[in-house]
C-alpha positions as CSV (number, residue, x, y, z in Angstrom):
1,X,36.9,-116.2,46.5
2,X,35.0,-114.9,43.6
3,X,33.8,-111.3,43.8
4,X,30.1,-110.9,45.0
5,X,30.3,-114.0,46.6
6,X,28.5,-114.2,49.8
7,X,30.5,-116.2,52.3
8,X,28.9,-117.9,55.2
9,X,25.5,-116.9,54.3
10,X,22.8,-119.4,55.3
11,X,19.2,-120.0,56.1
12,X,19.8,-121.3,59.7
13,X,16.0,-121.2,61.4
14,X,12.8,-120.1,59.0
15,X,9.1,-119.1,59.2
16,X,7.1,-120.7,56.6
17,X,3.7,-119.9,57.6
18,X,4.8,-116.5,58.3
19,X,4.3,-115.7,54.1
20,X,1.1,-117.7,54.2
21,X,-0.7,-116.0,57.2
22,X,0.3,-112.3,56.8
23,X,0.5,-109.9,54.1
24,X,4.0,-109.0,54.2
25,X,4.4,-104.8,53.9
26,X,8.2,-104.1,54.2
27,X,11.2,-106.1,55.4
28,X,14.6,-105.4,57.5
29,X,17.7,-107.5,58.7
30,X,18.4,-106.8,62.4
31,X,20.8,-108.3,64.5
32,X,20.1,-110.3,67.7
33,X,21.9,-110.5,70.8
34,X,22.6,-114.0,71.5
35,X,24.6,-116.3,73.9
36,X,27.3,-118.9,72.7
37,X,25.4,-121.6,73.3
38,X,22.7,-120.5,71.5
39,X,24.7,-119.7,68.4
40,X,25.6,-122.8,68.2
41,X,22.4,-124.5,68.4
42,X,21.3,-121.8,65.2
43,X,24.7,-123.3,63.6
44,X,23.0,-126.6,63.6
45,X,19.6,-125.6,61.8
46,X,17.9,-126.5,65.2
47,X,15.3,-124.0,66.4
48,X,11.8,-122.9,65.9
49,X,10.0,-119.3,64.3
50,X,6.7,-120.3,64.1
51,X,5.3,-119.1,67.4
52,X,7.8,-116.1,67.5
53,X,7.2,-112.5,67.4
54,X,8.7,-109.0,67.7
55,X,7.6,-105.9,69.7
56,X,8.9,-102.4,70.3
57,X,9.3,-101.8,74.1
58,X,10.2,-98.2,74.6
59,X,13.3,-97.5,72.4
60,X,14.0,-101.3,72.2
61,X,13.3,-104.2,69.8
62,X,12.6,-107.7,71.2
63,X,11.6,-110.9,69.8
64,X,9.7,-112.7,71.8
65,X,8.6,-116.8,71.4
66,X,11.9,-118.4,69.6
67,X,12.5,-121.4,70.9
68,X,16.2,-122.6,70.9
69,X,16.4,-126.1,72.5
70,X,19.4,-125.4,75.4
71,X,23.1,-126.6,74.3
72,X,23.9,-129.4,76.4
73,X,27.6,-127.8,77.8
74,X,25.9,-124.6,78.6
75,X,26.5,-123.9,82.3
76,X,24.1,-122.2,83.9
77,X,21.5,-123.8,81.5
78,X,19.3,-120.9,79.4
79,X,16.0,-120.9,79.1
80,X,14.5,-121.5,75.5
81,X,11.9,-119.2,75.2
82,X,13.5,-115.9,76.4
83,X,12.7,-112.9,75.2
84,X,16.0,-111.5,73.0
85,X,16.6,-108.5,72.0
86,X,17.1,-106.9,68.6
87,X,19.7,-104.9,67.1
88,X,18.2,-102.2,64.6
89,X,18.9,-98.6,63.4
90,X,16.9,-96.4,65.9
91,X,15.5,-94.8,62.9
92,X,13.9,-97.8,61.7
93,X,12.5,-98.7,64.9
94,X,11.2,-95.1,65.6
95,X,9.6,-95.4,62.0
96,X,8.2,-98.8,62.5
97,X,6.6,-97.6,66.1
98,X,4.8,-94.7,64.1
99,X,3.5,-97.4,61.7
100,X,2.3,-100.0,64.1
101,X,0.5,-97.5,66.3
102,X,-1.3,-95.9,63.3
103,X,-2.6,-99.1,61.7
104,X,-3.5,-102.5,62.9
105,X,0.1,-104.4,61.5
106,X,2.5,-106.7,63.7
107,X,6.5,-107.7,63.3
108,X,6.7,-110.9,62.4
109,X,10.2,-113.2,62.2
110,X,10.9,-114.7,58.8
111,X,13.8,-116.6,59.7
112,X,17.5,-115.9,60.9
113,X,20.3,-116.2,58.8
114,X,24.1,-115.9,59.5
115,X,26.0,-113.4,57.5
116,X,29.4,-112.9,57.8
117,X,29.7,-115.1,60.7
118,X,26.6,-112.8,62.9
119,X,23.5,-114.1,62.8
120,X,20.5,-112.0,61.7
121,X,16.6,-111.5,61.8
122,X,14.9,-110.9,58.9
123,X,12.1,-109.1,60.3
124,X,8.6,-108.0,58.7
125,X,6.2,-105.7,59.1
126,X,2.9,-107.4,58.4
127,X,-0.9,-107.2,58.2
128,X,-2.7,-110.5,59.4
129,X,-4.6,-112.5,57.0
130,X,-8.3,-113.3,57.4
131,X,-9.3,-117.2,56.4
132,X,-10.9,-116.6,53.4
133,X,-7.6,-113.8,52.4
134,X,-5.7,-117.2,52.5
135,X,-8.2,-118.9,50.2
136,X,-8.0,-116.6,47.6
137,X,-4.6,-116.1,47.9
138,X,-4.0,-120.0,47.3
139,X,-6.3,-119.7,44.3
140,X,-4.1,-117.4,42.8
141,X,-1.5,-119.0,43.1
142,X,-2.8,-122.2,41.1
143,X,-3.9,-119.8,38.3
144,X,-1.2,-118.3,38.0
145,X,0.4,-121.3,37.6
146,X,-2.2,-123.0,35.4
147,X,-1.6,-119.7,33.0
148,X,2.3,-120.0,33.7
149,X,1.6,-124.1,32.8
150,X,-0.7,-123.2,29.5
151,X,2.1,-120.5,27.9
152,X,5.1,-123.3,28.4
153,X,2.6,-125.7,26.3
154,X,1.6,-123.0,23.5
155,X,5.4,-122.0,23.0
156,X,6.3,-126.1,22.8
């Protein structure tokens, strides 16, 4: 294996309106405490972000609203919509509960990921977007690529 290779690491379960409905502040990778069979299920790309959402609960993390369809040989069977907890420094989370309760920002899930064989949270601390914040985001984002679109043309 070639060094600074990342083995294993994959996208298993993302949040793509995540990026397009909040302003995204600061990111951290957390673990989460999960079940076999729901590891599995994450192994197969099968699961859902989009509803999901993370909240400090005394000294704790949880995410709360990822659905993970049940693994069919789980015995007894899980529920999908649980509320798992997260695995994060305490000084993050102490930092992040100082944040959160001085201005008006959420943790939101960007996806989970498996990294060395454990799979992660990417999680975000985020300001919500207003409609017309997404609007002129979008716009933007096509002029920026109209000017991106105009320089490949003038260098041709």
């Amino acid at each position: 294996m070639a060094a600074g290779s990342q083995r294993g690491d994959r996208i298993a379960v993302s949040n793509r309106r995540a990026r397009r409905d909040f302003d995204i502040i600061e990111t951290v990778e957390c673990g989460i405490v999960l079940f076999g069979g729901e590891v599995k299920v994450l192994r197969q790309g099968k699961g859902n972000l989009t509803d999901a959402f993370a909240r400090i609960d005394g000294d704790e993390l949880w995410l709360f609203g990822l659905h993970l369809p049940p693994w069919p040989f789980t015995q007894p069977p899980l529920d999908p919509v649980r509320s798992r907890k997260l695995l994060a420094h305490r000084s993050e989370i102490d930092r992040w509960a100082d944040r959160i309760d001085r201005e008006p920002l959420t943790l939101v899930p960007l996806e989970i990921h498996f990294k060395d064989g454990y799979a992660k949270v990417e999680l975000a601390l985020a300001r919500g977007r207003k409609k017309w914040d997404k609007r002129q985001a979008l716009a933007e984002k096509d002029a920026q690529r109209e000017r991106d679109r105009a320089l490949r043309e003038a260098r041709r």
